[in-house]
TIKEDREN-540599 format. One record per residue (C-alpha): residue number from 1; residue in one letter; x, y, z. Coordinates in steps of 0.5 Angstrom, whole numbers, plus 500, padded with zeros to 3 digits. Example, Ala and Ser with C-alpha at 12.3 -4.5 7.8 and 13.67 -1.06 7.14 Angstrom:
BEGIN
DOPA   nr  rest   xx   yy   zz
DOPA    1     a  525  491  516
DOPA    2     s  527  498  514
# end
This chain:
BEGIN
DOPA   nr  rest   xx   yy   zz
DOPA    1     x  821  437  711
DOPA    2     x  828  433  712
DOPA    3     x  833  434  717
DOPA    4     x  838  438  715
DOPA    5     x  845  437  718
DOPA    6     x  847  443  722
DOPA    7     x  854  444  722
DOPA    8     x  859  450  726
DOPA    9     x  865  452  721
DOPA   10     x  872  455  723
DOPA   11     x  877  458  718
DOPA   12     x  884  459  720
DOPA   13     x  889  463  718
DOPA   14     x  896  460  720
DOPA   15     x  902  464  717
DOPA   16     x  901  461  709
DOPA   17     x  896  455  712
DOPA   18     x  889  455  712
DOPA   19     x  885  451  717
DOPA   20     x  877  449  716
DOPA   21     x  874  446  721
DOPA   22     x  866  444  722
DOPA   23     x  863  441  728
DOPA   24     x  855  439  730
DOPA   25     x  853  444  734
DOPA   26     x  850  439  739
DOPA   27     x  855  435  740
DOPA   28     x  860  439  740
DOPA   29     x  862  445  745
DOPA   30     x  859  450  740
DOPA   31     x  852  451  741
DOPA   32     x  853  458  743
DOPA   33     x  856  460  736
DOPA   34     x  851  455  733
DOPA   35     x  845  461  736
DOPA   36     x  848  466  734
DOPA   37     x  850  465  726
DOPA   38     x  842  461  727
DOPA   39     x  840  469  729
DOPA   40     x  844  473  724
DOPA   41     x  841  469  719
DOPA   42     x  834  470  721
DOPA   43     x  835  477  721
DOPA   44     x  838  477  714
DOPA   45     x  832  473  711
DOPA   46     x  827  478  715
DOPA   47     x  831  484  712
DOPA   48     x  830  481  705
DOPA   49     x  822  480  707
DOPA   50     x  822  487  708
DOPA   51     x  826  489  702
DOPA   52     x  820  484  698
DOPA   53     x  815  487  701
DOPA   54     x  817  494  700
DOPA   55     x  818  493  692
DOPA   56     x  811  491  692
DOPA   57     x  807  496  697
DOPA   58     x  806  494  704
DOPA   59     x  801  497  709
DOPA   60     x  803  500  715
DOPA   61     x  801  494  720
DOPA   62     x  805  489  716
DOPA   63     x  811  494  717
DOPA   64     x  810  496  724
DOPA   65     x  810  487  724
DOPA   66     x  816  486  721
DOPA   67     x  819  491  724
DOPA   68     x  818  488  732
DOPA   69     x  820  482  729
DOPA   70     x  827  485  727
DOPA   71     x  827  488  733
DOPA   72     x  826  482  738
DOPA   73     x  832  478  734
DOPA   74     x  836  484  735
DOPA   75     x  834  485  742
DOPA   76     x  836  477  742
DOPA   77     x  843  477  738
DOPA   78     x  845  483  742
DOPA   79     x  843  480  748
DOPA   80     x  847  472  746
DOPA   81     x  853  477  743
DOPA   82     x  855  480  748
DOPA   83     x  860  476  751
DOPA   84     x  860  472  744
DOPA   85     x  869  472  741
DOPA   86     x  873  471  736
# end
Protein backbone atom coordinates (compact mmCIF):
# COMPACT_ATOMS: atom_id res chain seq x y z
CA UNK A 1 0.00 0.00 0.00
CA UNK A 2 1.23 3.77 -0.80
CA UNK A 3 1.65 6.46 1.53
CA UNK A 4 -1.33 8.83 1.28
CA UNK A 5 -0.73 12.54 1.90
CA UNK A 6 -2.93 13.55 5.08
CA UNK A 7 -4.25 16.88 4.69
CA UNK A 8 -6.53 19.10 7.61
CA UNK A 9 -8.73 21.44 5.57
CA UNK A 10 -10.25 24.88 6.75
CA UNK A 11 -13.13 26.81 4.80
CA UNK A 12 -13.75 30.50 5.66
CA UNK A 13 -16.41 32.55 5.11
CA UNK A 14 -15.35 36.24 5.50
CA UNK A 15 -18.10 38.48 4.67
CA UNK A 16 -18.56 37.71 0.57
CA UNK A 17 -14.75 35.72 0.46
CA UNK A 18 -14.02 32.34 1.06
CA UNK A 19 -10.84 31.14 2.25
CA UNK A 20 -9.50 27.41 2.29
CA UNK A 21 -6.72 26.45 3.84
CA UNK A 22 -4.90 22.84 4.03
CA UNK A 23 -2.21 21.87 6.66
CA UNK A 24 -0.24 18.25 7.29
CA UNK A 25 -1.50 17.49 10.49
CA UNK A 26 2.01 16.25 11.50
CA UNK A 27 3.66 19.33 10.87
CA UNK A 28 1.28 21.69 11.62
CA UNK A 29 -0.38 22.33 15.02
CA UNK A 30 -3.56 20.32 13.79
CA UNK A 31 -3.20 17.06 14.73
CA UNK A 32 -5.92 17.19 17.25
CA UNK A 33 -8.19 18.17 14.51
CA UNK A 34 -6.48 15.51 12.48
CA UNK A 35 -7.69 12.55 15.14
CA UNK A 36 -10.92 13.70 15.33
CA UNK A 37 -12.10 13.90 11.52
CA UNK A 38 -9.58 10.43 11.26
CA UNK A 39 -12.36 8.86 14.06
CA UNK A 40 -15.52 10.39 12.43
CA UNK A 41 -14.44 8.83 9.33
CA UNK A 42 -14.06 5.42 11.03
CA UNK A 43 -17.22 5.38 12.35
CA UNK A 44 -19.14 6.11 9.13
CA UNK A 45 -17.28 3.38 7.37
CA UNK A 46 -18.05 1.03 10.46
CA UNK A 47 -21.82 2.15 10.24
CA UNK A 48 -21.58 1.53 6.47
CA UNK A 49 -20.37 -2.46 7.37
CA UNK A 50 -23.20 -2.83 9.57
CA UNK A 51 -25.84 -1.52 6.91
CA UNK A 52 -23.87 -4.11 4.40
CA UNK A 53 -24.22 -6.62 6.62
CA UNK A 54 -27.63 -6.13 7.63
CA UNK A 55 -28.79 -6.41 4.01
CA UNK A 56 -27.09 -9.68 3.76
CA UNK A 57 -28.20 -11.32 7.15
CA UNK A 58 -25.73 -11.21 10.22
CA UNK A 59 -25.35 -13.34 13.10
CA UNK A 60 -25.69 -12.18 16.12
CA UNK A 61 -22.01 -12.25 17.18
CA UNK A 62 -21.03 -10.24 14.47
CA UNK A 63 -23.52 -7.69 15.32
CA UNK A 64 -22.64 -7.82 19.07
CA UNK A 65 -18.84 -7.21 17.17
CA UNK A 66 -19.71 -4.65 15.42
CA UNK A 67 -21.37 -3.24 17.94
CA UNK A 68 -18.52 -2.77 20.54
CA UNK A 69 -16.39 -1.70 18.14
CA UNK A 70 -18.75 1.40 17.20
CA UNK A 71 -19.10 1.99 20.69
CA UNK A 72 -15.24 2.05 21.57
CA UNK A 73 -14.70 4.69 18.47
CA UNK A 74 -17.48 6.79 19.92
CA UNK A 75 -16.31 6.32 23.61
CA UNK A 76 -13.01 7.80 21.69
CA UNK A 77 -14.37 10.78 19.63
CA UNK A 78 -16.29 11.72 22.80
CA UNK A 79 -13.51 11.50 24.99
CA UNK A 80 -11.09 13.53 22.05
CA UNK A 81 -14.46 15.98 21.40
CA UNK A 82 -14.74 17.44 24.42
CA UNK A 83 -12.81 20.18 24.34
CA UNK A 84 -12.64 20.04 20.49
CA UNK A 85 -13.84 23.91 18.75
CA UNK A 86 -14.92 25.57 15.83
Amino acid sequence: MRHRKRVVGKLEFIGTKIRFSAWDPFKEDCLYEYLVLKLVHQIRDCEARIREKELRGMCTAERMNFQLVLGELERKLTILNRDFFF
